[in-house]
C-alpha positions in Angstrom: -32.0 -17.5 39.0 -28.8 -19.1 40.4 -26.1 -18.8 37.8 -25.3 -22.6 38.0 -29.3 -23.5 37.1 -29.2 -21.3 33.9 -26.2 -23.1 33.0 -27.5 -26.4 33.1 -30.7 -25.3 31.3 -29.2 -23.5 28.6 -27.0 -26.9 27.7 -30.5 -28.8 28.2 -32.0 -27.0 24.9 -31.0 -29.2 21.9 -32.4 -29.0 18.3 -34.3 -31.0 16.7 -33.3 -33.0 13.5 -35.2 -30.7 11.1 -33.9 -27.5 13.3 -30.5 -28.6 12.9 -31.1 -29.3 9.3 -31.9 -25.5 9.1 -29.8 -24.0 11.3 -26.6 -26.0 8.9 -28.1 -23.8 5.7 -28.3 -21.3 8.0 -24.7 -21.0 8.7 -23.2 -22.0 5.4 -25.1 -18.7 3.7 -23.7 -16.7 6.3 -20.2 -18.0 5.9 -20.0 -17.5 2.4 -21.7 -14.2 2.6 -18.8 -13.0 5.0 -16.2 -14.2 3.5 -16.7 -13.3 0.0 -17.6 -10.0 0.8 -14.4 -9.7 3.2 -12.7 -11.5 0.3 -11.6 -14.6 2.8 -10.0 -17.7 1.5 -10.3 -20.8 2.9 -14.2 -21.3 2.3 -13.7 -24.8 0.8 -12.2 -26.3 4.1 -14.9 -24.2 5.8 -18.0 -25.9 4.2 -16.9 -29.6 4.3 -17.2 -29.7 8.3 -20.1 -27.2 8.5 -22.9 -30.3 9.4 -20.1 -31.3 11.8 -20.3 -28.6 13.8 -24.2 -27.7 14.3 -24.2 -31.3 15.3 -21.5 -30.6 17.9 -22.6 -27.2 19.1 -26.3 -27.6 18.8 -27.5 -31.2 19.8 -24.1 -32.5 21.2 -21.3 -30.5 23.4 -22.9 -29.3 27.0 -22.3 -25.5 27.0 -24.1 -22.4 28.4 -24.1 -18.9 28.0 -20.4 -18.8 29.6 -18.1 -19.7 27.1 -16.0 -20.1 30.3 -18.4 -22.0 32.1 -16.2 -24.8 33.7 -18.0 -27.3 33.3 -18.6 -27.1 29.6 -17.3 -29.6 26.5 -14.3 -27.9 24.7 -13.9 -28.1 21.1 -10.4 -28.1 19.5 -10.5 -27.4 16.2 -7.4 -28.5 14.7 -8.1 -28.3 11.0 -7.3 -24.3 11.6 -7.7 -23.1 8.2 -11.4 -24.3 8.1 -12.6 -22.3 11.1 -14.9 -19.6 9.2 -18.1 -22.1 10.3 -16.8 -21.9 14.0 -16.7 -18.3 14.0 -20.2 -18.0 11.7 -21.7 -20.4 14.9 -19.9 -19.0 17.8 -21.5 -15.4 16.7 -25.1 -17.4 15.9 -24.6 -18.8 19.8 -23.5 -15.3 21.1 -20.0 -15.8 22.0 -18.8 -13.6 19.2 -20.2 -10.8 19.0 -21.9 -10.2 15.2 -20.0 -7.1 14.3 -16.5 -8.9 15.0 -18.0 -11.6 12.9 -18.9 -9.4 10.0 -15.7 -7.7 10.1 -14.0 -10.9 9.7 -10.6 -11.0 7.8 -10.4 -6.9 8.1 -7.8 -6.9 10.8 -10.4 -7.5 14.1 -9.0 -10.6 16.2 -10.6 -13.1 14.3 -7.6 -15.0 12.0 -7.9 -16.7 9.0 -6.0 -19.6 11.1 -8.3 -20.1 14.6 -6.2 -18.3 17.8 -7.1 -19.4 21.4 -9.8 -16.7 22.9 -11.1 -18.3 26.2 -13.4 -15.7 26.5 -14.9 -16.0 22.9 -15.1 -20.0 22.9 -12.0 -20.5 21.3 -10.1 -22.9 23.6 -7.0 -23.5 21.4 -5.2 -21.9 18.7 -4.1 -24.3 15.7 -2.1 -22.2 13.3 -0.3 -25.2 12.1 -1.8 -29.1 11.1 -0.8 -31.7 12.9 -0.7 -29.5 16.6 -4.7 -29.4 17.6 -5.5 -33.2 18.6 -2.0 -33.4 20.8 -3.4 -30.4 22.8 -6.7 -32.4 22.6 -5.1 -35.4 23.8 -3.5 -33.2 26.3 -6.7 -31.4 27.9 -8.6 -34.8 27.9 -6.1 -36.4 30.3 -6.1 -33.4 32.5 -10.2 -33.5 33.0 -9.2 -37.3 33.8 -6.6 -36.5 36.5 -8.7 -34.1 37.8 -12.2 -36.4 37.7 -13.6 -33.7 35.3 -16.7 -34.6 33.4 -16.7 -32.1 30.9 -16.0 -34.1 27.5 -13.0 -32.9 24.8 -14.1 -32.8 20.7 -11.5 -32.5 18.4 -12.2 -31.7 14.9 -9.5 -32.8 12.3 -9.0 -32.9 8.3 -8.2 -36.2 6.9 -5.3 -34.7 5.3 -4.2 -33.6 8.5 -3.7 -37.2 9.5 -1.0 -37.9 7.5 0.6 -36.3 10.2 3.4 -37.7 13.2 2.1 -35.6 16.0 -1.5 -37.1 15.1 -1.0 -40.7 15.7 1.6 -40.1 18.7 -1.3 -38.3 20.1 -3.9 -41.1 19.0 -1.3 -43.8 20.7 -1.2 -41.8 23.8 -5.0 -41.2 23.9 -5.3 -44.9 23.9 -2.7 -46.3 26.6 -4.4 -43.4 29.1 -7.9 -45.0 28.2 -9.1 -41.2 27.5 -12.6 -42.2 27.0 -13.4 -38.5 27.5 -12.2 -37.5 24.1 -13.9 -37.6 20.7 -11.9 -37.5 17.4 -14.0 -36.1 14.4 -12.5 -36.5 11.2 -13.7 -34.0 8.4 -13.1 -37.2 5.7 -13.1 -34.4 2.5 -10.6 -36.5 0.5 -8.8 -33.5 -0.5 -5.4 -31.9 1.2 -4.7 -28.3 0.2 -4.4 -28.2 -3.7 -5.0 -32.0 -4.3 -6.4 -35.3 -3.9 -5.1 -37.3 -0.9 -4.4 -40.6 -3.4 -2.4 -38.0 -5.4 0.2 -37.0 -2.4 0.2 -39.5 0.6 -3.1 -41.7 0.3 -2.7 -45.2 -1.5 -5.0 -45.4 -4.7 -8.1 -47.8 -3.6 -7.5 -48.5 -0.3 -10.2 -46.2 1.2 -10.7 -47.9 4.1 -6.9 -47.5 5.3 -8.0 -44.7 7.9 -10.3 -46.8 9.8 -7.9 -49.8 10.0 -5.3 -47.7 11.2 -7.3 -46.3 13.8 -9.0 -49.2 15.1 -5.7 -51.2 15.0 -4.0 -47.9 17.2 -7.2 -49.2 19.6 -10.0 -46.4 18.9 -13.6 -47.1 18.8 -14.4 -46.1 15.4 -17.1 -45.3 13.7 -17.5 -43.9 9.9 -21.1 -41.9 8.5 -22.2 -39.7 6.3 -20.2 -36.5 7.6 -23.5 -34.2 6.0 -26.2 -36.3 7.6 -27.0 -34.7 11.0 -29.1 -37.0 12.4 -26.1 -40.0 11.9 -23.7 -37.4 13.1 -25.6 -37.0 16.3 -26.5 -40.8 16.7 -22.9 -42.1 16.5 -21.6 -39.8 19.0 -24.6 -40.3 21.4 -24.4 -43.9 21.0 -21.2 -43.6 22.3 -22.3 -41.6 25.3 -25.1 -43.8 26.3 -22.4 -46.5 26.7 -20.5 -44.2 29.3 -17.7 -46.4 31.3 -18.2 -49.6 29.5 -16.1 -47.5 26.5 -13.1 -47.1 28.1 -11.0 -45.8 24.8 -11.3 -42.7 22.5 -13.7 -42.6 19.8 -12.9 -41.6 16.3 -15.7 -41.0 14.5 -15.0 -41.0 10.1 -17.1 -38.5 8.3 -17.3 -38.6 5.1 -17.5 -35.2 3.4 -17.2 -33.2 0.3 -15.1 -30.0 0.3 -17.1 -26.9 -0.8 -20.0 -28.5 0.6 -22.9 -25.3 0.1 -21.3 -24.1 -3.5 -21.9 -26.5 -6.4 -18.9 -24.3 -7.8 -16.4 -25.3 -5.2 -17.7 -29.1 -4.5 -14.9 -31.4 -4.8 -12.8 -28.9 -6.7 -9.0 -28.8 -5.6 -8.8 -25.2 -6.7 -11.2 -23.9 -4.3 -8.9 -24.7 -1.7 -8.1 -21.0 -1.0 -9.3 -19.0 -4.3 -13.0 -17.0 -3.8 -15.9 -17.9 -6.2 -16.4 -15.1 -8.6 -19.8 -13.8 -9.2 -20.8 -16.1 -12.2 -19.7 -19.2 -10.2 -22.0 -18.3 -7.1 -24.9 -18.3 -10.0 -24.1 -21.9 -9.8 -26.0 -22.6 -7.2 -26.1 -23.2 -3.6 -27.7 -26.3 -1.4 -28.5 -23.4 1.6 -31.6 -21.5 -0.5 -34.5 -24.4 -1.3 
């Protein structure tokens, strides 16, 4: 079979709702499995964007088995710290292969912080906040130049968006009508150690994140950031619209941080620390 033909077939096969539903449990058990075992931080960040990302890489992003085909979506994942669900689905999807996945965090390539591997699926590295949606920005407007029609996804904490470089890139994004770029915001209300009304966030104003964003000229949308299905249906709403959206879409989802570990959910402490034994007795919303 030509090369090109398997391509398109393999981004052809989508999951259905109830799939994806499954295949989201799926990945959170193994995320918390590897990472307590390896003793990994940073499963908090991890869970809040997990329904995020089977929506992306399951239903959504055109890819195949080449994570260098060239005409497939790219995902920049700029929330760095919350990668362990990007590595848990890039070894479900075969791009990783399991025992680098399992030997997460035990000095394989892998980082705690996602670094750029082309030939793994990892198109950018995003050690620091505030970095991945300029580079977003940045390979969106070089598909456009080019008349590319692979699409760019960038995946960003909420905290994340109290930075600079975010809305110079968002401002950018907009004057050079980079309709080829979706902004996912991982809307967790928490930032490291605290709430975001505690550091930078004004106290009742909620809704500050979408004004800001529609006023810089997105087209934003807000959901429920662990309902799949409106996940999906925001974005390919958007994509059925195709040139009459001539701006970037920023799509709000609204999330809970720990999402998988009734210990960690909404918990500023569980930013980094692991979950000891009698916490994971807790419960988890993976195992029905």
């Amino acid at each position: 079979m030509d090369a090109m033909v398997k391509d398109i077939i393999k981004a052809d096969k989508k999951l259905s709702y109830s799939e994806l539903r499954e295949k989201a449990n799926q990945i959170r058990k193994d995320l918390i499995e590897v990472a307590v075992r390896n003793e990994a931080g940073h499963i908090s960040p991890s869970l809040s964007c997990v329904d995020i990302l089977t929506a992306l890489y399951y239903r959504i992003m055109n890819l195949s088995d080449d994570p260098q085909w060239d005409q497939r979506d790219r995902l920049v994942f700029s929330k760095a710290h919350g990668c362990y669900g990007v590595y848990a689905i890039l070894s479900d999807i075969g791009y990783i292969r399991r025992e680098d996945w399992e030997d997460f965090y035990k000095g394989r390539f892998l980082m705690g912080c996602i670094e750029r591997s082309i030939e793994h699926g990892i198109e950018v590295s995003c050690g620091a906040l505030g970095h991945g949606l300029p580079i977003a920005v940045g390979i969106a407007f070089g598909a456009k130049l080019q008349n590319k029609k692979y699409r760019v996804y960038c995946v960003v904490g909420d905290g994340e968006m109290q930075e600079g470089s975010m809305w110079e890139a968002v401002q950018f994004a907009v004057k050079h009508e980079l309709s080829n770029l979706t902004i996912v915001i991982d809307n967790n209300g928490l930032q490291a150690m605290d709430f975001l009304e505690n550091v930078m966030t004004s106290k009742g104003r909620k809704d500050d994140l979408k004004k800001k964003l529609v006023a810089f000229g997105c087209e934003v949308k807000t959901c429920d950031g662990h309902d799949i299905e409106k996940i999906v249906s925001a974005i390919d709403n958007w994509l059925k619209e195709g040139k009459r959206i001539s701006r970037p879409q920023a799509l709000i989802a609204n999330t809970i941080k720990g999402y998988g570990l009734v210990c960690m959910e909404n918990i500023p402490k569980f930013h980094f620390r692991l979950p000891t034994d009698e916490e994971l007795r807790m419960g988890n919303r993976y195992e029905q």
